[in-house]
N, C-alpha and C positions, 0 to 999 in steps of 0.2 A: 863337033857340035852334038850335043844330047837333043833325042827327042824327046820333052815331055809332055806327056798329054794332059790334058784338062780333063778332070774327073770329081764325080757325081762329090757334091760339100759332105764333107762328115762331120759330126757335131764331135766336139771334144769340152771336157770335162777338167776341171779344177778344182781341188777344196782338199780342205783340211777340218776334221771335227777333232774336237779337245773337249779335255772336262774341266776347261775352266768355264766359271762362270759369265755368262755373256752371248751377243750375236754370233752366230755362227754363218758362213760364207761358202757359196758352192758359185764359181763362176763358168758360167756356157758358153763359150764360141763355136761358128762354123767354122771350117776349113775355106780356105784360097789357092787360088794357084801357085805353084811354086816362086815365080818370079813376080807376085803381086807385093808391091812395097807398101800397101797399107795393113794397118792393125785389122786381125780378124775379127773379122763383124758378129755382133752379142746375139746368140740365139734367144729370141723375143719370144713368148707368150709359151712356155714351158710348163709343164706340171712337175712339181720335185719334191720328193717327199722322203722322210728317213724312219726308219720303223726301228725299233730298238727287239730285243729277245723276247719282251714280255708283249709287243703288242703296240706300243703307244706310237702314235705317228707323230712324226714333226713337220707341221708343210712350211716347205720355203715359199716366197715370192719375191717378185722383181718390181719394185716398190717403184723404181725411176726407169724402166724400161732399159736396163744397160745391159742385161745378162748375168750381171750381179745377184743369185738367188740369198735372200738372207730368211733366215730364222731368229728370233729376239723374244728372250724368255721372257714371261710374263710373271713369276712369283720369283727372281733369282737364282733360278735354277739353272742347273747345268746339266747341257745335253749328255755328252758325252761322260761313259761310267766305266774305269778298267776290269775286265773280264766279260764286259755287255758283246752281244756280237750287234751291229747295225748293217741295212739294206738300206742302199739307196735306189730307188725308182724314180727313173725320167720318161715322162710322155712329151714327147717331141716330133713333129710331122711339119 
């Protein structure tokens, strides 16, 4: 029999940025316990934001509360540009 212990939730992170044109997606969950069978639960009220080489920030939000952070270009644009470097920053507490 293993022992595992129950420990402090970690936020984990998912996403994928492209330069294609369109929404882009960064989804948040907490961590669970090892032997918890349900889906891990959507880290709620985030700040997430993506800053490109030059400067320009893109903020996500969580439009339906699910953890789902989206970004949705407003002139057709596309985030993501090959050789750009991007930071992503999350404020989460």
């Amino acid at each position: 029999e293993v022992n595992l212990r129950d420990s402090k939730p970690i936020l984990a992170v998912d996403g994928v940025i492209t330069n294609e044109v369109g929404e882009q997606r960064i989804r948040l969950t907490v961590s669970t316990s090892y032997f918890d069978t349900m889906p891990a639960p959507p880290a709620k009220g985030a700040s997430v934001t993506v800053t490109d080489t030059e400067g320009k920030i893109y903020p996500f939000t969580d439009p339906d509360q699910d953890g789902y952070y989206v970004w949705t270009p407003t002139n057709g644009e596309a985030m993501g540009q090959i050789g750009k470097r991007y930071t992503l920053r999350i404020d989460y507490s």
